[in-house]
PDB file of N, CA, C and O in Angstrom:
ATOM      1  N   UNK A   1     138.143  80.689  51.432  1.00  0.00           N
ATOM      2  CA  UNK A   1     136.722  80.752  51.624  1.00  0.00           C
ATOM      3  C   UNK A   1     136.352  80.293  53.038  1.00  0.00           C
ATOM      4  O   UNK A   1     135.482  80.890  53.673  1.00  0.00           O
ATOM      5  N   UNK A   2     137.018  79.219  53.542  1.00  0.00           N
ATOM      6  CA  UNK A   2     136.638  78.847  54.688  1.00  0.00           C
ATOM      7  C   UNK A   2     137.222  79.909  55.673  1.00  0.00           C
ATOM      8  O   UNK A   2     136.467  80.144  56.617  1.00  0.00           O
ATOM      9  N   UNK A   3     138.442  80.629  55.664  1.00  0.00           N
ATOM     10  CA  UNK A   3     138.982  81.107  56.566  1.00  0.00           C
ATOM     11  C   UNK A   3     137.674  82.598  56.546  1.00  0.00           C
ATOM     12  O   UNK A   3     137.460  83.180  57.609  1.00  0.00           O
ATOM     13  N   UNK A   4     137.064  82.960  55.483  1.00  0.00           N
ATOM     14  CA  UNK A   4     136.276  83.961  55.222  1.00  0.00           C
ATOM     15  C   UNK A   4     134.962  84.244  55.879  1.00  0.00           C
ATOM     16  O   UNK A   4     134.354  85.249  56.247  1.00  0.00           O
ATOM     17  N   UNK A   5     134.692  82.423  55.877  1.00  0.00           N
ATOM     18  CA  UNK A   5     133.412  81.963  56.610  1.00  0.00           C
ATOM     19  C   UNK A   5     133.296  81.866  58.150  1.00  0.00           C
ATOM     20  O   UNK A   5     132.258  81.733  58.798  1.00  0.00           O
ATOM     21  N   UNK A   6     134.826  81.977  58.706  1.00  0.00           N
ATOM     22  CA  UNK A   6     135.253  81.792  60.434  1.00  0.00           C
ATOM     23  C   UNK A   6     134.764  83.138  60.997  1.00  0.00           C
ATOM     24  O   UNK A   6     134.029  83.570  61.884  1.00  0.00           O
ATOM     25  N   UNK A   7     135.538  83.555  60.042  1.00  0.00           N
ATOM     26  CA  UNK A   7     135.664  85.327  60.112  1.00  0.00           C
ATOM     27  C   UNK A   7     134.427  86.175  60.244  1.00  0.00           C
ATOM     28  O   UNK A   7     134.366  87.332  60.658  1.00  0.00           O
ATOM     29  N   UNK A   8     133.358  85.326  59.781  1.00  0.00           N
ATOM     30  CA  UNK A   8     131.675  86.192  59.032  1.00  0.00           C
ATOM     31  C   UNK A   8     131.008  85.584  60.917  1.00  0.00           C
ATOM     32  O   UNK A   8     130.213  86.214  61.615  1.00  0.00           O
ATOM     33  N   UNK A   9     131.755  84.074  61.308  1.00  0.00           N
ATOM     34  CA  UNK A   9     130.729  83.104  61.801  1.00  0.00           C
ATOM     35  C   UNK A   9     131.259  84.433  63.233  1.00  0.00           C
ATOM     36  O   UNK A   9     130.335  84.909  63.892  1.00  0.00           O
ATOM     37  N   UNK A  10     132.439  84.800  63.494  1.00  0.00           N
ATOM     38  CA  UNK A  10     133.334  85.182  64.630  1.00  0.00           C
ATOM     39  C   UNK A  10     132.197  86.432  64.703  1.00  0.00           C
ATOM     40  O   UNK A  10     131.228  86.304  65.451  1.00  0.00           O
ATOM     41  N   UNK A  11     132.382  87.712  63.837  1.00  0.00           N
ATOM     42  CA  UNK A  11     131.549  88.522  63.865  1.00  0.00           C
ATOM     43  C   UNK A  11     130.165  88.807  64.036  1.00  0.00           C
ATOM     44  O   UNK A  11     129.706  89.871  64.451  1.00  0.00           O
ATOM     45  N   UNK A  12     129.357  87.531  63.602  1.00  0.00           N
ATOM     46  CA  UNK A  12     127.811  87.476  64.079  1.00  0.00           C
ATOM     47  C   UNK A  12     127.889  86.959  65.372  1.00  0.00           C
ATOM     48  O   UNK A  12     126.868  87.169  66.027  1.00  0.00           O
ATOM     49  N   UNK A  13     128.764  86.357  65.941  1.00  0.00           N
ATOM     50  CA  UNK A  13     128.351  85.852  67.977  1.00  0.00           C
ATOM     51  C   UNK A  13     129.022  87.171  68.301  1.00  0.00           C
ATOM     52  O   UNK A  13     128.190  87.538  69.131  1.00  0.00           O
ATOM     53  N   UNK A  14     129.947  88.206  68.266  1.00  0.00           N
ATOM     54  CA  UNK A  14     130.519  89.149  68.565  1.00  0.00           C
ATOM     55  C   UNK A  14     129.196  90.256  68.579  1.00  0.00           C
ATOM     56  O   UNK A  14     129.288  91.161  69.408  1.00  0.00           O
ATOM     57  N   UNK A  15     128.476  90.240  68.064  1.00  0.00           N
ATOM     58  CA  UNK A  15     127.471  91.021  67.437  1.00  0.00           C
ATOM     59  C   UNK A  15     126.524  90.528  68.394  1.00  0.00           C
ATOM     60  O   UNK A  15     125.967  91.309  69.166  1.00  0.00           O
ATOM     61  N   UNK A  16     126.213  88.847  68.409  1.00  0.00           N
ATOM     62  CA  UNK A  16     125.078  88.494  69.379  1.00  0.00           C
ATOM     63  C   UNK A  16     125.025  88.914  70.861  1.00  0.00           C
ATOM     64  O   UNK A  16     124.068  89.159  71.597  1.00  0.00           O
ATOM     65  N   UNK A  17     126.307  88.920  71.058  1.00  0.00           N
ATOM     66  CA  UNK A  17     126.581  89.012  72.596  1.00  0.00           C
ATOM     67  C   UNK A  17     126.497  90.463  72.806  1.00  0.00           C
ATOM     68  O   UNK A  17     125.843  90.835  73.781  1.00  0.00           O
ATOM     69  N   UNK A  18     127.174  91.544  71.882  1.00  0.00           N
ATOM     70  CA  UNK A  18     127.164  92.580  72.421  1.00  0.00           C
ATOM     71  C   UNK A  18     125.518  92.887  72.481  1.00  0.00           C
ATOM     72  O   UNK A  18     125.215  93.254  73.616  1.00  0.00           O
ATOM     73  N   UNK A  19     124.586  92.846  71.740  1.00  0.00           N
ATOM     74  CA  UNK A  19     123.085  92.697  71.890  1.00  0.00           C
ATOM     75  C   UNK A  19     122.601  92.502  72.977  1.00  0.00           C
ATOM     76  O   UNK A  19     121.912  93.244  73.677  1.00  0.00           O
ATOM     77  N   UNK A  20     123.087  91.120  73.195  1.00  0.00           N
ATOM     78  CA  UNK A  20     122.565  90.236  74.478  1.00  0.00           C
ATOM     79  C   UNK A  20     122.799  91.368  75.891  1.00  0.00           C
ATOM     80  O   UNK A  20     121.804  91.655  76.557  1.00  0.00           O
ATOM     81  N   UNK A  21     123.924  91.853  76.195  1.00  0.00           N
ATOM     82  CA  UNK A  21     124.518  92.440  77.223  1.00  0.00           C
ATOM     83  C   UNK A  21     123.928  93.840  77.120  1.00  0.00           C
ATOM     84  O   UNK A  21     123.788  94.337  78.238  1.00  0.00           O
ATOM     85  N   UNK A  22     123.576  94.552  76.215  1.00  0.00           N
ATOM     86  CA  UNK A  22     123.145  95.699  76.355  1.00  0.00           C
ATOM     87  C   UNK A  22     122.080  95.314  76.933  1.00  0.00           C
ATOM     88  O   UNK A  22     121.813  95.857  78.005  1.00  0.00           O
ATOM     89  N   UNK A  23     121.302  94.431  76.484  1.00  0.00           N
ATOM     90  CA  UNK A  23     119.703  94.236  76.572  1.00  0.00           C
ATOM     91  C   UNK A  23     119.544  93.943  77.946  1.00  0.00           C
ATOM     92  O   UNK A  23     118.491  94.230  78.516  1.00  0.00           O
ATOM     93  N   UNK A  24     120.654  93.302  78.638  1.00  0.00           N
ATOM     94  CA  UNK A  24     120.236  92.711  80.073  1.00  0.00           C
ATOM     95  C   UNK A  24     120.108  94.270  81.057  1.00  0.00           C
ATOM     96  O   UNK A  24     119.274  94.262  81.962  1.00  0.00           O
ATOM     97  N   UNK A  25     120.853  95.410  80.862  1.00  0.00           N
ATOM     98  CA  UNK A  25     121.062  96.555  81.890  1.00  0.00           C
ATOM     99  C   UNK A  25     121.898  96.075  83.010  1.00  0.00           C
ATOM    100  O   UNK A  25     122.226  94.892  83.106  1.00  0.00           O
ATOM    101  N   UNK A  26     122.220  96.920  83.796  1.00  0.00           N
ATOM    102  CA  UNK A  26     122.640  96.919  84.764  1.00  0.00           C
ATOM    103  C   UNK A  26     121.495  96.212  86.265  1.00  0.00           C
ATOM    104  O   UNK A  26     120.285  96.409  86.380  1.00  0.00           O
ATOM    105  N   UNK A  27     122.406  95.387  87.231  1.00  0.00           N
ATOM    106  CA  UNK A  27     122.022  94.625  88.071  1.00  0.00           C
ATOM    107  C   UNK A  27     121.646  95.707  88.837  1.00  0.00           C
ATOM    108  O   UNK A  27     122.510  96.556  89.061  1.00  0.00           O
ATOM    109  N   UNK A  28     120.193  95.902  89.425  1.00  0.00           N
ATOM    110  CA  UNK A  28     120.095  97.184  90.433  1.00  0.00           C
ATOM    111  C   UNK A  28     120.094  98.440  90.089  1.00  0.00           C
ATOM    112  O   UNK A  28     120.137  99.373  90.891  1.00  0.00           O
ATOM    113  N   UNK A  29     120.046  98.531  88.952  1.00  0.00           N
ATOM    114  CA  UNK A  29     119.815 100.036  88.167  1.00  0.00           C
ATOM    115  C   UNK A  29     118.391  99.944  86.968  1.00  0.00           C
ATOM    116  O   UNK A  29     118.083 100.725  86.068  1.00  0.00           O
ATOM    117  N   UNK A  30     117.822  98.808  87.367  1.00  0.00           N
ATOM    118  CA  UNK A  30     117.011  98.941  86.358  1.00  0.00           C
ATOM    119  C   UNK A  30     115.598  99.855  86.448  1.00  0.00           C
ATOM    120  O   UNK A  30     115.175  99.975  87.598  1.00  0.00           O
ATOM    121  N   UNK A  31     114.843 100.487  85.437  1.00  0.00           N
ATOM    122  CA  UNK A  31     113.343 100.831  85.471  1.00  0.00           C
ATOM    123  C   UNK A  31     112.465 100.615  86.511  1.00  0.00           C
ATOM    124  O   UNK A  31     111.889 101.528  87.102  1.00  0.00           O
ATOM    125  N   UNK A  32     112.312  99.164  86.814  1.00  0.00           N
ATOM    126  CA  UNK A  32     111.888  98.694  87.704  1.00  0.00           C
ATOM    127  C   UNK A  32     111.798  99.253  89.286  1.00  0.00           C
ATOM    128  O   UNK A  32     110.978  99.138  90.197  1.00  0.00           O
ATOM    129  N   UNK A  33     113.077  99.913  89.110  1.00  0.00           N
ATOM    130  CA  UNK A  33     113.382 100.257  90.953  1.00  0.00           C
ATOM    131  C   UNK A  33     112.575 101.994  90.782  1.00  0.00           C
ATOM    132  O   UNK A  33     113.102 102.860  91.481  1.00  0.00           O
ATOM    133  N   UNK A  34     111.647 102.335  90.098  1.00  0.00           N
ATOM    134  CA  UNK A  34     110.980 103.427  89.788  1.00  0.00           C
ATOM    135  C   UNK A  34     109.476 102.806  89.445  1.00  0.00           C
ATOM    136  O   UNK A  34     109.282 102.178  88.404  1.00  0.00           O
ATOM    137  N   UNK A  35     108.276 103.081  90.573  1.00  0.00           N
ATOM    138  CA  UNK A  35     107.446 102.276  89.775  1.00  0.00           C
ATOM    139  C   UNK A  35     106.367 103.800  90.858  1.00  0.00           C
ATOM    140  O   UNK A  35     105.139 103.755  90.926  1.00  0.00           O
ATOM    141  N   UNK A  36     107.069 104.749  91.423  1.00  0.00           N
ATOM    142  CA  UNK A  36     106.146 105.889  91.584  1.00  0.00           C
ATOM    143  C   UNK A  36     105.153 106.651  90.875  1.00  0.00           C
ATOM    144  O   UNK A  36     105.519 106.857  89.718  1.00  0.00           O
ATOM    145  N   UNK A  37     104.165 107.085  91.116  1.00  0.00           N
ATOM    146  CA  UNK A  37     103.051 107.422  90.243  1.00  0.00           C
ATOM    147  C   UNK A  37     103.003 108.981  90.173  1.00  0.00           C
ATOM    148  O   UNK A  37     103.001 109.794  89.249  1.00  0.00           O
ATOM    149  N   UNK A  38     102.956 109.081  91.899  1.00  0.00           N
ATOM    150  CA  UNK A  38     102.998 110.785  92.274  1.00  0.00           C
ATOM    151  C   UNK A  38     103.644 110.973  93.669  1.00  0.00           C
ATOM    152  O   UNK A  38     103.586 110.108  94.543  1.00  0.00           O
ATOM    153  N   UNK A  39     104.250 112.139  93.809  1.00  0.00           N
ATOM    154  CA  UNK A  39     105.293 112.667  94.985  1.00  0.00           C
ATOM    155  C   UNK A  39     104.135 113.869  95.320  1.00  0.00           C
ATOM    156  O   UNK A  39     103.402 114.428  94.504  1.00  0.00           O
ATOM    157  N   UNK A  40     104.220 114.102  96.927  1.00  0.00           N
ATOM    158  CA  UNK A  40     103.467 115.627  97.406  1.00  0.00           C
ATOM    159  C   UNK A  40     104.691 115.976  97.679  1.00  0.00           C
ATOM    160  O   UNK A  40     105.718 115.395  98.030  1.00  0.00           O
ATOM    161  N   UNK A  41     104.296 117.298  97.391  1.00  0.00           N
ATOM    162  CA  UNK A  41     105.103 118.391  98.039  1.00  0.00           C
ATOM    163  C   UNK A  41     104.261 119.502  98.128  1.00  0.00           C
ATOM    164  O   UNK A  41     103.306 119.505  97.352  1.00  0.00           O
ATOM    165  N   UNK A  42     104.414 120.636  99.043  1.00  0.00           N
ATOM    166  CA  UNK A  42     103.462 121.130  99.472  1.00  0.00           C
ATOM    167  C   UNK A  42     102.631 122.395  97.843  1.00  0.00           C
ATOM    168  O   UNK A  42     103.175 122.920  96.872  1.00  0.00           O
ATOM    169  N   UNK A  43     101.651 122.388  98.180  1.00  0.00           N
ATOM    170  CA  UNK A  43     101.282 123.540  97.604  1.00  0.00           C
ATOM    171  C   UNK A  43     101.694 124.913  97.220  1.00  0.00           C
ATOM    172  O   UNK A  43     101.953 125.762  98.074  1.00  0.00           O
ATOM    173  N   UNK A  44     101.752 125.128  96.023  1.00  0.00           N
ATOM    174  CA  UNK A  44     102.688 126.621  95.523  1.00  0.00           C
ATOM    175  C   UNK A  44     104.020 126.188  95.606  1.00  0.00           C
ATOM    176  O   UNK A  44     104.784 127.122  95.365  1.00  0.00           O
ATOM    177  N   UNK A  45     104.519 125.268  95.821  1.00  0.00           N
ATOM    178  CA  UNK A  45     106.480 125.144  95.789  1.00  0.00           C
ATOM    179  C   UNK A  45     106.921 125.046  94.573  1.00  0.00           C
ATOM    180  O   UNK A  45     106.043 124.484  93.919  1.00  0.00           O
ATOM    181  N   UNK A  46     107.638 125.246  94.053  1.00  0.00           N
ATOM    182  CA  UNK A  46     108.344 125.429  92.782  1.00  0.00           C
ATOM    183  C   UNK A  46     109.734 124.233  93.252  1.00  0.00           C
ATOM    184  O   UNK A  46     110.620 124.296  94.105  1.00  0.00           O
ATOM    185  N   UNK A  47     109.386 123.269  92.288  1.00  0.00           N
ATOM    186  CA  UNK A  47     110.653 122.404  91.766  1.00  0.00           C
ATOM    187  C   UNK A  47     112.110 123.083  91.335  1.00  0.00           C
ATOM    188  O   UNK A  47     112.419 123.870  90.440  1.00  0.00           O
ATOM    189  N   UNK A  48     112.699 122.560  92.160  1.00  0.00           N
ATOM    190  CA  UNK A  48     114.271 122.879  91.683  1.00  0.00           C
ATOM    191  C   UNK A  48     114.961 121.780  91.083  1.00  0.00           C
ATOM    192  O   UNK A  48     115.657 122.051  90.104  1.00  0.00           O
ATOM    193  N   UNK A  49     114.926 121.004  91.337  1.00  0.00           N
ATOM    194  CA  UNK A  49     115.056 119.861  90.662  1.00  0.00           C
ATOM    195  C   UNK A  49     115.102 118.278  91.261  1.00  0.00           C
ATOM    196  O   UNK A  49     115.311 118.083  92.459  1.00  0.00           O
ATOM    197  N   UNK A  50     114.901 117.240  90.371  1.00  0.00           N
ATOM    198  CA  UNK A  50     114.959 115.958  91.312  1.00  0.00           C
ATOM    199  C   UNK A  50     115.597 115.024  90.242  1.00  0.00           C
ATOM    200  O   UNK A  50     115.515 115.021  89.013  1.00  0.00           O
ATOM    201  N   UNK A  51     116.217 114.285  91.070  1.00  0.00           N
ATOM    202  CA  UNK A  51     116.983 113.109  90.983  1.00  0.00           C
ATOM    203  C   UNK A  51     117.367 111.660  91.267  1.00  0.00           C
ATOM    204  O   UNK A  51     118.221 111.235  92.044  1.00  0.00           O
ATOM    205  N   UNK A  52     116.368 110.866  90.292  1.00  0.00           N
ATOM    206  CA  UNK A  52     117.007 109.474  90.774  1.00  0.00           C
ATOM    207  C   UNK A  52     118.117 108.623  90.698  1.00  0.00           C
ATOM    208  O   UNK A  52     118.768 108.455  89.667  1.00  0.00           O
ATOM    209  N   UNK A  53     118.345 108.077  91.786  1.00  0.00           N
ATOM    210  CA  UNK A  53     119.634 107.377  91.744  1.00  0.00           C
ATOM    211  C   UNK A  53     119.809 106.631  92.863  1.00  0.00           C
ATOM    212  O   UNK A  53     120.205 107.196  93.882  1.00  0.00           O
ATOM    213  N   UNK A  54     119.531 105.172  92.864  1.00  0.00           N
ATOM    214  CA  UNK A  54     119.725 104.370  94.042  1.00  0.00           C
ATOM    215  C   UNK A  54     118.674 103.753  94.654  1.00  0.00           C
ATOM    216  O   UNK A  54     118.718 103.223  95.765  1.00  0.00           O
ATOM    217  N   UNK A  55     117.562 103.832  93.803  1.00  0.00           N
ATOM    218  CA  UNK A  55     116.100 103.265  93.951  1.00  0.00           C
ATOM    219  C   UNK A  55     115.665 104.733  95.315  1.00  0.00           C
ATOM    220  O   UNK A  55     115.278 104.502  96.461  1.00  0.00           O
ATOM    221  N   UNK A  56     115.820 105.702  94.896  1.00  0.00           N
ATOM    222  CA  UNK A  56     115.422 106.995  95.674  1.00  0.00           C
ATOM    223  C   UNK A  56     115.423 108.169  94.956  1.00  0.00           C
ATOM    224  O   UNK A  56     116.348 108.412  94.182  1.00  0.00           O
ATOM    225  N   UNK A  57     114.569 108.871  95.103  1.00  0.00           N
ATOM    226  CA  UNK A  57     114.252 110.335  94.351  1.00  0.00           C
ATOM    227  C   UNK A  57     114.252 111.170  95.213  1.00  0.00           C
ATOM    228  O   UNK A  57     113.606 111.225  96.259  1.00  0.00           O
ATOM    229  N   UNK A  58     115.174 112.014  94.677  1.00  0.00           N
ATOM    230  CA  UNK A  58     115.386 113.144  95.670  1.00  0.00           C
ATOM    231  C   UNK A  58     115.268 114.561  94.875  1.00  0.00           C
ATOM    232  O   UNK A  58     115.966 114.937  93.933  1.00  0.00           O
ATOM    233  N   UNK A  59     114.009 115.362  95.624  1.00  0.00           N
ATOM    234  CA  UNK A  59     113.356 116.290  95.269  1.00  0.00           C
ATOM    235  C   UNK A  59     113.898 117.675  95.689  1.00  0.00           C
ATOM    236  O   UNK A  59     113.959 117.631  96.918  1.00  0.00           O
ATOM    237  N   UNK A  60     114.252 118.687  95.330  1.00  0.00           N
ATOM    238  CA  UNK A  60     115.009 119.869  96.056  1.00  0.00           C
ATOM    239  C   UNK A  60     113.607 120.828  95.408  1.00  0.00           C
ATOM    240  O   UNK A  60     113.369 120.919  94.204  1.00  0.00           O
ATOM    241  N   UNK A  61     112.552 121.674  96.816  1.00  0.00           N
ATOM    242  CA  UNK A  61     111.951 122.513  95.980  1.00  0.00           C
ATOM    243  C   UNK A  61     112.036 123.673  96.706  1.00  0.00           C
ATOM    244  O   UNK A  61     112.864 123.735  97.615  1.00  0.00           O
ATOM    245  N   UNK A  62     111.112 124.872  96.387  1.00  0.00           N
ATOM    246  CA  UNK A  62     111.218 126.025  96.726  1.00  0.00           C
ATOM    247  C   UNK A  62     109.959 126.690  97.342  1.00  0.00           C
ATOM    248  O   UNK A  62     109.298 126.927  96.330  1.00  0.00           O
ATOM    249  N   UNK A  63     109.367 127.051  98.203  1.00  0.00           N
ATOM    250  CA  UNK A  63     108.443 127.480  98.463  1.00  0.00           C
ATOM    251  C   UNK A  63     108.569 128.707  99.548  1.00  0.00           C
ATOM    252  O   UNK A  63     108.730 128.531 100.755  1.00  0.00           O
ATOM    253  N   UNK A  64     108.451 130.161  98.803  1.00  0.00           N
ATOM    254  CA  UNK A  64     108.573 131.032  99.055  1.00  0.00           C
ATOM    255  C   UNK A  64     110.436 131.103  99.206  1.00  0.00           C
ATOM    256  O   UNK A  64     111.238 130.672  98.378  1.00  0.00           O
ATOM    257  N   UNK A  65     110.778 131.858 100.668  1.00  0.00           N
ATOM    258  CA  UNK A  65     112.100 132.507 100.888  1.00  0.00           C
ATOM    259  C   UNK A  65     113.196 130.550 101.228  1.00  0.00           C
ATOM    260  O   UNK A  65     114.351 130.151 101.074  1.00  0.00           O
ATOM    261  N   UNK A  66     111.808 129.945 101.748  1.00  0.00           N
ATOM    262  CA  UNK A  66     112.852 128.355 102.343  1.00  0.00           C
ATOM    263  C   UNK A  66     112.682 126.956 100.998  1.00  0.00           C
ATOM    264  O   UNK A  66     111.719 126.493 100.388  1.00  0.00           O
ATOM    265  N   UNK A  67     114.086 126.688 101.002  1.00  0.00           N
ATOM    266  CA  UNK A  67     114.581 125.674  99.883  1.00  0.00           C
ATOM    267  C   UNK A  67     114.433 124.604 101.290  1.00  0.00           C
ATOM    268  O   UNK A  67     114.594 124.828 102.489  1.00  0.00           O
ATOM    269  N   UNK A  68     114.005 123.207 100.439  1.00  0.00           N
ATOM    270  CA  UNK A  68     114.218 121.939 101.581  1.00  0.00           C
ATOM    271  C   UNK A  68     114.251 121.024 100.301  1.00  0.00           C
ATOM    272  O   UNK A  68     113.843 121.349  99.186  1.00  0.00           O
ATOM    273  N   UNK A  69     114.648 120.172 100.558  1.00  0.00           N
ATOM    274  CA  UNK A  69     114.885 118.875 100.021  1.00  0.00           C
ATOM    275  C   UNK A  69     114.229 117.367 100.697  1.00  0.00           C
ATOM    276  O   UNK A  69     114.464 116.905 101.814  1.00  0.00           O
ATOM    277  N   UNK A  70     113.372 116.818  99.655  1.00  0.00           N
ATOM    278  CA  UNK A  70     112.762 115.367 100.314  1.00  0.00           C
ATOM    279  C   UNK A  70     113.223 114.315  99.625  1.00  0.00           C
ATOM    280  O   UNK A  70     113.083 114.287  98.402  1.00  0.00           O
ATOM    281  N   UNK A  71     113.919 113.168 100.389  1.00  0.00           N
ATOM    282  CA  UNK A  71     113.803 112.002  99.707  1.00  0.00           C
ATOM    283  C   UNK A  71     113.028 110.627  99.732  1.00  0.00           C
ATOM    284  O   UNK A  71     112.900 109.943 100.747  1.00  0.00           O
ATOM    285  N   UNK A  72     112.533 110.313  98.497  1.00  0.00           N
ATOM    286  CA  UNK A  72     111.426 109.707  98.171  1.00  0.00           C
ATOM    287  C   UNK A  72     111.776 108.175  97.786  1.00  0.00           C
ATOM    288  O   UNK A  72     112.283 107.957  96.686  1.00  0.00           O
ATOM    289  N   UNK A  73     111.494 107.042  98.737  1.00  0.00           N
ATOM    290  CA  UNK A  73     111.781 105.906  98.067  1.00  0.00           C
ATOM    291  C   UNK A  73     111.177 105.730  96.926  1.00  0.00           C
ATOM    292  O   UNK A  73     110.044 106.198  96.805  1.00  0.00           O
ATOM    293  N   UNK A  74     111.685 105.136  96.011  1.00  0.00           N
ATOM    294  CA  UNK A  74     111.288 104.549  94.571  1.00  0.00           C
ATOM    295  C   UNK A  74     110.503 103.666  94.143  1.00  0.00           C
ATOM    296  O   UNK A  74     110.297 103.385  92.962  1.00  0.00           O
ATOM    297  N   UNK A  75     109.961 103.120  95.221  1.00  0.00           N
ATOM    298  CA  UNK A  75     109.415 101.595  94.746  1.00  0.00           C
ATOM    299  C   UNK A  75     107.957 101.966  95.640  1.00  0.00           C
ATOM    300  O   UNK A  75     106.813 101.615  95.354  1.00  0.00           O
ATOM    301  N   UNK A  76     108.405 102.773  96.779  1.00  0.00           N
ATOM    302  CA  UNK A  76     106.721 102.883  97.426  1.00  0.00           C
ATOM    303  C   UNK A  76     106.275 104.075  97.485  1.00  0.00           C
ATOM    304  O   UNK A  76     105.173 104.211  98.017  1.00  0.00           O
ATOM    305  N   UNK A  77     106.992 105.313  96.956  1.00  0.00           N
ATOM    306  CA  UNK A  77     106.426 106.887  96.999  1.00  0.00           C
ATOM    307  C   UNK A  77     106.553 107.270  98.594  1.00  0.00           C
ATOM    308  O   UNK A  77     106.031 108.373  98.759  1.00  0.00           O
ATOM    309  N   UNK A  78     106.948 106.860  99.536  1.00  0.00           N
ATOM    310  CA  UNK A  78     106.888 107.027 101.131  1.00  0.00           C
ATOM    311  C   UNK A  78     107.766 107.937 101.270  1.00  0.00           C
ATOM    312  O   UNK A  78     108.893 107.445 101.209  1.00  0.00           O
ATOM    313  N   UNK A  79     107.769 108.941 101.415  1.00  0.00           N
ATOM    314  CA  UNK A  79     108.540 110.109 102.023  1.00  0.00           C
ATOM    315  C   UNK A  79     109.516 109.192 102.847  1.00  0.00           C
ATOM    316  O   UNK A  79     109.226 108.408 103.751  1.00  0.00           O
ATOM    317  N   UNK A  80     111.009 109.548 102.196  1.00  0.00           N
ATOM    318  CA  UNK A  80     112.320 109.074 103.985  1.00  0.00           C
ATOM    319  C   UNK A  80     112.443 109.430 104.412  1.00  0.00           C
ATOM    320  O   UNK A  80     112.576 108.909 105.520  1.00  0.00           O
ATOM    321  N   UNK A  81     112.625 111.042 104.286  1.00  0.00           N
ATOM    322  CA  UNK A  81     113.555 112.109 105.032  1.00  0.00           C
ATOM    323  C   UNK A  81     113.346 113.569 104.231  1.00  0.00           C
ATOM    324  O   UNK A  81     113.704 113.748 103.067  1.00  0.00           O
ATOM    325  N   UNK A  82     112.560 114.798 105.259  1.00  0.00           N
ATOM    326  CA  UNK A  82     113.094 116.227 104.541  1.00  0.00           C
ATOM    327  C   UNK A  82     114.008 116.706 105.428  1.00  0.00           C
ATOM    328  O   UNK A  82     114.174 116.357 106.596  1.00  0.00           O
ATOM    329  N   UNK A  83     114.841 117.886 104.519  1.00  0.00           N
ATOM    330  CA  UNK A  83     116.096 118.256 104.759  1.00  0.00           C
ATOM    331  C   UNK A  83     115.441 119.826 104.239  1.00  0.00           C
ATOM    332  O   UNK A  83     114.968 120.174 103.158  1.00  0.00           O
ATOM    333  N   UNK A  84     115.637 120.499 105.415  1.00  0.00           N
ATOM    334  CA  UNK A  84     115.536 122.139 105.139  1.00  0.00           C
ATOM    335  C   UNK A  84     116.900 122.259 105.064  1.00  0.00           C
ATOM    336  O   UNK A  84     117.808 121.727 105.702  1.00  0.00           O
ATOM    337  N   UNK A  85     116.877 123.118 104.099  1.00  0.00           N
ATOM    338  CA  UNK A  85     118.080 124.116 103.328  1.00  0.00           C
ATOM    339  C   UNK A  85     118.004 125.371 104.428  1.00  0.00           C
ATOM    340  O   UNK A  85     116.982 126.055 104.475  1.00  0.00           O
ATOM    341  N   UNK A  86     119.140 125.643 105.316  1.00  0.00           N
ATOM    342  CA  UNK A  86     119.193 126.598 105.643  1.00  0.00           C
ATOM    343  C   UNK A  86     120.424 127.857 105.275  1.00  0.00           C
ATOM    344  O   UNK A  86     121.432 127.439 104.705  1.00  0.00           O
ATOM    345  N   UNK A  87     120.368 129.068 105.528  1.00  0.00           N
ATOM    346  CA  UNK A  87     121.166 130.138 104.922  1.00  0.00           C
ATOM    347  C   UNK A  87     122.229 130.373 106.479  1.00  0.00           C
ATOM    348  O   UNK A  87     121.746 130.306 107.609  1.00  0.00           O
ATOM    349  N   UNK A  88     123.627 130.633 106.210  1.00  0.00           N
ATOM    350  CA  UNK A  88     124.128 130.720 107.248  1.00  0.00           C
ATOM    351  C   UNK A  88     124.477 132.692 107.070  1.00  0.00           C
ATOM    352  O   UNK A  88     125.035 133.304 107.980  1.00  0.00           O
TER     353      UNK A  88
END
């Protein structure tokens, strides 16, 4: 009975902790580093797609025949950098 009761006590902190650790997330990957409301991009462009990763959103869109790509810090919406897509 006692060895039964080690066994029950071992499995509920095994249980607590794995809880505990999910719940904390990752250091620097959290929600938080996303607190943007709205991104411009120009009028009539069609989204190709965007992606966060690294406290930065990076937008690839389409407007008309030219693809460009902007990346968007995460925490203040401030445009970093566009990148025209060019065709060789």
């Amino acid at each position: 009975m006692v060895t039964m009761g080690l066994l029950l006590v071992g499995f509920i902190i095994i249980a607590g902790v794995l809880v505990y650790r999910s719940s904390q997330g990752k250091a620097g990957g959290t929600g938080a580093d996303y607190v943007i409301a709205a991104m411009k991009i120009p009028s009539g462009a069609e989204v190709v797609s965007a992606v966060a990763a690294d406290g930065k959103v990076t937008v690839t869109y389409k407007t008309g025949a030219m693809t460009s790509v902007r990346i968007y810090d995460g925490k203040t919406g401030e445009m970093i950098r566009e990148i025209p897509i060019l065709s060789e």
